[in-house]
Each structure stands twice: as C-alpha cells, then as structure tokens.
C-alpha positions as CSV (number, residue, x, y, z in Angstrom):
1,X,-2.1,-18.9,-19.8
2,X,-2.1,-17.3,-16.2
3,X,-3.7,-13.7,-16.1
4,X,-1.8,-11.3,-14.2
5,X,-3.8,-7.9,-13.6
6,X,-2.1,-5.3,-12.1
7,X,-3.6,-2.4,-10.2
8,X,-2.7,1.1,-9.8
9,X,-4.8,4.0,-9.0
10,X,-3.7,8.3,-9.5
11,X,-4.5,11.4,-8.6
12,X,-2.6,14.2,-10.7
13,X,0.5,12.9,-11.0
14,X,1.1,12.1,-14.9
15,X,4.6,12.5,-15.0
16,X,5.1,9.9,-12.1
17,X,2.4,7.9,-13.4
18,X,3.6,7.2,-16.9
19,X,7.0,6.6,-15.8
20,X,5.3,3.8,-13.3
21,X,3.6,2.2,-16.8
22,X,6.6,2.4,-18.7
23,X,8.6,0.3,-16.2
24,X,5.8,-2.0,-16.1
25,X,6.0,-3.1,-19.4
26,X,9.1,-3.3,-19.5
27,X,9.0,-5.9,-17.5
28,X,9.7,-9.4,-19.1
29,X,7.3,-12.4,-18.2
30,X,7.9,-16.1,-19.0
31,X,5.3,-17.4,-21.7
32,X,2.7,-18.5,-19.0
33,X,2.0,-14.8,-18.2
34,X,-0.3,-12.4,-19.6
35,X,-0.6,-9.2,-18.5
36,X,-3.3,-6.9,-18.1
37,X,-3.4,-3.4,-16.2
38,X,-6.6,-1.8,-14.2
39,X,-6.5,1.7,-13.7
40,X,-8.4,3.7,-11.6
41,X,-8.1,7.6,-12.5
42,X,-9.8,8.9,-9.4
43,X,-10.2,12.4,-10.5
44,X,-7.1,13.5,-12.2
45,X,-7.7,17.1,-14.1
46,X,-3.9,16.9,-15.8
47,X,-4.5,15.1,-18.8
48,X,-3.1,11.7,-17.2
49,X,-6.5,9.6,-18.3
50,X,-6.0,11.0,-21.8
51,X,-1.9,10.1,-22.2
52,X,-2.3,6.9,-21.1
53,X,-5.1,6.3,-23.7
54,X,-3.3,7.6,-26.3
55,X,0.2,5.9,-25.4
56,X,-1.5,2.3,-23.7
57,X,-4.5,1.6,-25.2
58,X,-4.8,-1.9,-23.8
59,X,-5.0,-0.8,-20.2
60,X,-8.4,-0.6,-18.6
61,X,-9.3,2.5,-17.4
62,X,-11.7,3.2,-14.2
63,X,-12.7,6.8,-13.1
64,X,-13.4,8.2,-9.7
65,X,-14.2,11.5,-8.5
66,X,-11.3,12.3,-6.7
67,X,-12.7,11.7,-3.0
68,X,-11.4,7.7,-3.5
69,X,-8.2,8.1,-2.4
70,X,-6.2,5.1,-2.4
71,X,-7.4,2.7,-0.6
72,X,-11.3,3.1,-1.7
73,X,-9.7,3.2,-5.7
74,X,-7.7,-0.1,-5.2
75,X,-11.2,-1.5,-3.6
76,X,-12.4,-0.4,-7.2
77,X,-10.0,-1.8,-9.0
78,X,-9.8,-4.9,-7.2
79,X,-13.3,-5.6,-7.8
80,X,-13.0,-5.4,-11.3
81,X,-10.3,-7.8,-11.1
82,X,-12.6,-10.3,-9.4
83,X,-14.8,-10.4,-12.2
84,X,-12.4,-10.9,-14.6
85,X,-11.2,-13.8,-12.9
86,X,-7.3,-13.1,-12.7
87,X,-4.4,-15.9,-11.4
88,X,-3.4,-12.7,-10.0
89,X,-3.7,-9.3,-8.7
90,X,-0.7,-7.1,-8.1
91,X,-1.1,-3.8,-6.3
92,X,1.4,-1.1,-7.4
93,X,1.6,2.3,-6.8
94,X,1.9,4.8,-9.7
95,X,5.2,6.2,-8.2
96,X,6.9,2.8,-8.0
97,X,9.6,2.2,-10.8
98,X,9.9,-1.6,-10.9
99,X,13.2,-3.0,-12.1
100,X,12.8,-5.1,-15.7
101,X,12.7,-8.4,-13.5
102,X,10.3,-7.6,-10.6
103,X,7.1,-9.3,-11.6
104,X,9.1,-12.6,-12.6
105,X,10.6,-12.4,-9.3
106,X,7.2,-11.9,-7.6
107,X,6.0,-15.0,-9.4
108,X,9.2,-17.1,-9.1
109,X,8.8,-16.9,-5.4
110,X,5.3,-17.8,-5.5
111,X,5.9,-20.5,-7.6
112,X,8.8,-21.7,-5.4
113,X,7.0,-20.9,-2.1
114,X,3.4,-22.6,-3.6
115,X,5.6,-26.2,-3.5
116,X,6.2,-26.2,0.1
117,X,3.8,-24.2,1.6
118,X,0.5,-23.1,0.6
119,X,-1.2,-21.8,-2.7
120,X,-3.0,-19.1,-0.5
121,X,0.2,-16.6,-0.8
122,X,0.6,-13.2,-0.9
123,X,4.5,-12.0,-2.3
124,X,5.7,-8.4,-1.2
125,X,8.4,-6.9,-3.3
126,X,10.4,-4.6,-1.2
127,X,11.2,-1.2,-2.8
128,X,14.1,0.8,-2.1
129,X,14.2,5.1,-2.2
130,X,15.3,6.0,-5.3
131,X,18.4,8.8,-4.0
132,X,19.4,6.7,-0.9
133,X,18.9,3.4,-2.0
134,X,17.9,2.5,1.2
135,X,14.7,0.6,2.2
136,X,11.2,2.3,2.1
137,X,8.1,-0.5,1.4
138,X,8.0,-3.5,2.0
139,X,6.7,-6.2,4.3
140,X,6.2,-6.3,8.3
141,X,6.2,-8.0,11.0
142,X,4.9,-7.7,14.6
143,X,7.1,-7.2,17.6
144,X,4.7,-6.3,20.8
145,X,2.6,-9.3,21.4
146,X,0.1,-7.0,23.4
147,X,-0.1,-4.8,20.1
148,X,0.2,-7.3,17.0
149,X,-0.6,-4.1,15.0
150,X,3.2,-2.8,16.5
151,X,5.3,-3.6,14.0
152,X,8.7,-3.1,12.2
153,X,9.6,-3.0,8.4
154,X,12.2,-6.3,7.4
155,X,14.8,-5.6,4.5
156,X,15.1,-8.2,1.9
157,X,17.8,-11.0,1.5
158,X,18.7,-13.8,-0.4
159,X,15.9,-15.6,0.9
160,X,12.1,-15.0,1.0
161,X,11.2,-13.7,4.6
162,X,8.0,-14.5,5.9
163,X,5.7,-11.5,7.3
164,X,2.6,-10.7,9.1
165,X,1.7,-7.4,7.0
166,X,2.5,-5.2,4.2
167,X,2.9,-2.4,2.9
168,X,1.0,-2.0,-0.7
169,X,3.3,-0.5,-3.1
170,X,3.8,-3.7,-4.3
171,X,2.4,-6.8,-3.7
172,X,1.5,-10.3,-5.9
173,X,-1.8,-11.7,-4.3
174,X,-2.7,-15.5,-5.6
175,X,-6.1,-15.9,-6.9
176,X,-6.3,-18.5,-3.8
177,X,-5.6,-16.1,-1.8
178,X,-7.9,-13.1,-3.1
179,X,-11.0,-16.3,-2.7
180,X,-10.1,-16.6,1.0
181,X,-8.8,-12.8,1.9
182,X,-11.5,-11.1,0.0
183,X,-11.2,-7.3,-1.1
184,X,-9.9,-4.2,0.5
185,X,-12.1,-3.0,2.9
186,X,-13.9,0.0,1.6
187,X,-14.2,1.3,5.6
188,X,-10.8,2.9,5.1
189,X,-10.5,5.3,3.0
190,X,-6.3,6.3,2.2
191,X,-4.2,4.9,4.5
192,X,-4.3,1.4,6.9
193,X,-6.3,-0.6,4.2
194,X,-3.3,-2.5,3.3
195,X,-2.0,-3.5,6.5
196,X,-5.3,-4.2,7.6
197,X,-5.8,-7.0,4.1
198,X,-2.5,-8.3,5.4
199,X,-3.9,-8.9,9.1
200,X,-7.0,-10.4,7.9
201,X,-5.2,-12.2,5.0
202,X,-3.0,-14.2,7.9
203,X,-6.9,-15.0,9.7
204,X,-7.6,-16.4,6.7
205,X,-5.3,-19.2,6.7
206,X,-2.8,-16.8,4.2
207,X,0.8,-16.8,4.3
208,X,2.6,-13.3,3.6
209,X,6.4,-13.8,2.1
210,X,8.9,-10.8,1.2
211,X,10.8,-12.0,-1.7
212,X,13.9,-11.8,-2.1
213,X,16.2,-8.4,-3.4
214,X,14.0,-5.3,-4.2
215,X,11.7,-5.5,-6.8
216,X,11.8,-1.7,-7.6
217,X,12.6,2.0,-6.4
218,X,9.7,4.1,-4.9
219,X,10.9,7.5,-3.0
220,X,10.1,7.0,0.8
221,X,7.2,9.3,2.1
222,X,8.9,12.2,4.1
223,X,5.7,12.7,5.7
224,X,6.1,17.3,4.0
225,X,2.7,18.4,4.0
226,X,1.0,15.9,6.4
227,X,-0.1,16.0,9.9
228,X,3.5,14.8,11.1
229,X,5.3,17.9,9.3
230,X,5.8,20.4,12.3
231,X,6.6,22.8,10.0
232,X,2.9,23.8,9.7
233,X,0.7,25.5,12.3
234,X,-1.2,23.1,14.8
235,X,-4.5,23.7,14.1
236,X,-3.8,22.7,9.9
237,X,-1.7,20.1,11.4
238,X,-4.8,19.0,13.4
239,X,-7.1,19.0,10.7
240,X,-4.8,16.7,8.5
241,X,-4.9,13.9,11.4
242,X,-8.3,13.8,10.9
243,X,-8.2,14.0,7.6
244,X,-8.4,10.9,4.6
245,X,-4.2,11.0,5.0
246,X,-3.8,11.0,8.7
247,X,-5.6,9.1,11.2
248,X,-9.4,9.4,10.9
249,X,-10.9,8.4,14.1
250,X,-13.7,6.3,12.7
251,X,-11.3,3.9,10.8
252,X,-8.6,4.3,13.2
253,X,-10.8,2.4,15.8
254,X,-11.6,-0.5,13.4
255,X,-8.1,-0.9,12.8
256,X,-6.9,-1.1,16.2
257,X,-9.8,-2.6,17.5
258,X,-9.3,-5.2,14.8
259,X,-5.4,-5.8,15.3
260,X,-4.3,-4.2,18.2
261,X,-5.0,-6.6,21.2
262,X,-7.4,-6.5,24.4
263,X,-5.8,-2.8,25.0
264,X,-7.1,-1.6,21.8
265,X,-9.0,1.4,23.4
266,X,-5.5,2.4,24.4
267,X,-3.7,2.0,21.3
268,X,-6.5,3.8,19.4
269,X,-7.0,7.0,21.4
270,X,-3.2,7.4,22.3
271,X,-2.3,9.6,19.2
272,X,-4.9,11.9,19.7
273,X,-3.6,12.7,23.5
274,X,-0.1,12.8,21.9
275,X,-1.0,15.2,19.5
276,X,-3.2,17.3,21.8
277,X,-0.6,17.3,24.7
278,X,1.9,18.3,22.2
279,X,0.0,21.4,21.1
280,X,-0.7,23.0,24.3
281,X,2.9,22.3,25.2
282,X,4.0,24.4,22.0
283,X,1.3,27.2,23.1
284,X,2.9,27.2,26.8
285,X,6.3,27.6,25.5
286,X,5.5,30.4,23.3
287,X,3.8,32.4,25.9
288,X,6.7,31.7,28.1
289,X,8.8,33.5,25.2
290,X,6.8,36.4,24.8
291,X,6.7,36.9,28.0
C-alpha cells in the first residue's frame, strides 16, 4: 500500500476550506493508494479547526499562530510528512476544488513518467479559474537564459509537459524526490517558496512534469487587496511589498540571488525602483492637477 499524504494549510477561510476537503475525498484512488491528509490550521478564529474535526476525523490536524503564512505552514506540514514516511506528498491549497479524477491522474503520470525517466519526479496538476475556465496554476518554464527565474506559465495538453518550476496549488512530489529536494525552505515566509523547491528540485537531479488536462478549478489571484492593486494609496501599497504577501526584501534577495543569474543584484532591486519611480510619478501628476 502506497501512502499518499496530502497537505493543505488555512487561515479563516472555512467555507473554501471544507469545500477543498470534500472534493478531496471524493476523489477515487486505485487499491494501491491510501490516503491521508495533514492540516495545518495556522491560526484560524472561524471555527474551521473545529468543523473539520467534527466532519473528518481522520485528518491530522497541526496549529500555527497565524504569522505562518503559507509557505512557513506547508514547511510544517511537510515535515510531518517526512516522519511519517509517505510514497507521497501532495501540496494543495484549501481553495482548490479538484475534479473526482485528479489524484489518479497525478499518479498515473508518475507512474507512466517513473518508466522512462526517473523516479525523482515531481507531477504539477494545472488548475483552471473556476468562472473563466481559463488557466491559472500550473507549471513553468524559463524563457530569459540571463534570468532562469523569468518565466512563463504552460497550459496542459494531451501530453505531460516537462517544466522547470511550479506553482504549488497542486503538486504530487515522489518520496524520491522529497529524499533528494528536501523541504520548503522556511527563509520564505508566503510567497516564492514554491518556485524556489521547484529550482532547487531541478539542482537536485529532479524532473518537474505538468500532467496532462487540469486536475481541478482554483479562482486565479486578481492580486485586490495586495501591493499590485492601484486602487489603494501608495504608502499602504508600499507597506504590502514589504510585507509576508509582496516582496520582502530579505527573501526576495535569496530568491533571485539563487535563481536569477550573474545579474541577480539587478533582478532583485529592480521592483523596488519600479515601485518607487512609480509613486513620485503619481505625486508629480497630482500636483500638476491641482495646480
């Protein structure tokens, strides 16, 4: 029997959450499969630890303080998987929906891949948004070869597609792999820590394949709310750049230093110029009015 432990991590979002769960075991896996679910609750004050209990008592439940975010929960939950000695880790976000057949598809690529390539695999499942149906996660792949960290989203096809990163919404990570890749790197602490495991997962002799169709349906981020909505005054949109959801200086340089070529230094302080050019810009312009 292969263990399959699936990760997902929330922060007050119960309705999204339990819908996430629901789908999840739904899904139908072949007789070689068991599943088992690691959830870190990193803080949630709506009751979401509590309904789960009550409604799936078999999942394992982790708490954090609500200052994990992410990337620093799936590190948590990750590690618990390690000790339990998995075939396999899946990360999933709690507002993917997967569709009854994603996991099996997940594994049936691995499976087919694992024959002709290499048992160190990692299988993306693309997801598309939920209204538009069009693509929103799902693997990457570079195109700047002075920037490998440059890089553009692929849509599935018929066909696994191979990749250099991914997105993790949802990804099946062999146990091989999770030996030779090692764990989320707690530096990060929202964002960038999962295309930063798929960078250092390809180092480590890894190969990264989209399979094929999408898996599931997860809304695409519209970015309302975040340092990229210009709807919000400069200075709060400043403060959210720095912030565990933007671009926090300290783990945006290891990321570009770490995947973004011998002009890293470049690539790292560029959005901060951007963003500071862009703001005295908007000031100029609106003295210009009022005057």
């Amino acid at each position: 029997m292969n263990v399959v432990s699936v990760l997902i991590t929330c922060h007050n979002r119960k309705v999204k959450t339990l819908a996430c769960l629901d789908a999840l075991f739904n899904n139908t896996l072949s007789g070689e499969y068991s599943l088992e679910v690691i959830f870190v609750d990193d803080g949630s004050t709506d009751g979401t630890s509590e309904k789960i209990s009550a409604k799936f008592p078999d999942v394992h439940i982790l708490h954090g303080d609500g200052n994990l975010f992410w990337n620093r929960a799936m590190h948590l939950a990750c590690k618990e998987a390690q000790a339990t000695s998995c075939d396999f880790a899946v990360w999933l976000n709690d507002d993917t929906v997967l569709y009854p057949d994603a996991l099996q598809t997940l594994l049936n690529t691995f499976n087919t891949l694992r024959r002709d390539v290499t048992s160190r695999l990692i299988i993306v499942g693309a997801l598309c948004d939920p209204v538009s149906h069009t693509l929103s996660y799902s693997g990457w792949r570079t195109r700047n070869r002075w920037n490998p960290a440059d890089c553009v989203k692929i849509a599935p096809a018929e066909m696994p597609i191979e990749c250099d990163t991914m997105n993790g919404n949802c990804v099946l990570i062999s146990r091989d792999a999770l030996q030779a890749t090692g764990n989320l790197d707690p530096v990060f602490t929202h964002a960038m820590g999962d295309m930063d495991y798929g960078f250092r997962a390809r180092r480590a002799g890894c190969d990264i394949w989209l399979a094929p169709g999408f898996v599931g349906e997860c809304q695409t981020n519209d970015g309302k709310g975040l340092w990229s909505d210009r709807s919000l005054p400069w200075r709060e949109r400043f403060r959210k750049l720095l912030g565990p959801k933007g671009l926090p200086p300290k783990e945006w340089f290891v990321f570009t230093r770490r995947h973004s070529g011998p002009f890293w230094f470049v690539y790292w302080i560029f959005p901060y110029v951007k963003f500071c050019f862009q703001g005295l810009t908007s000031i100029f312009h609106g003295k210009a009015k009022r005057s």
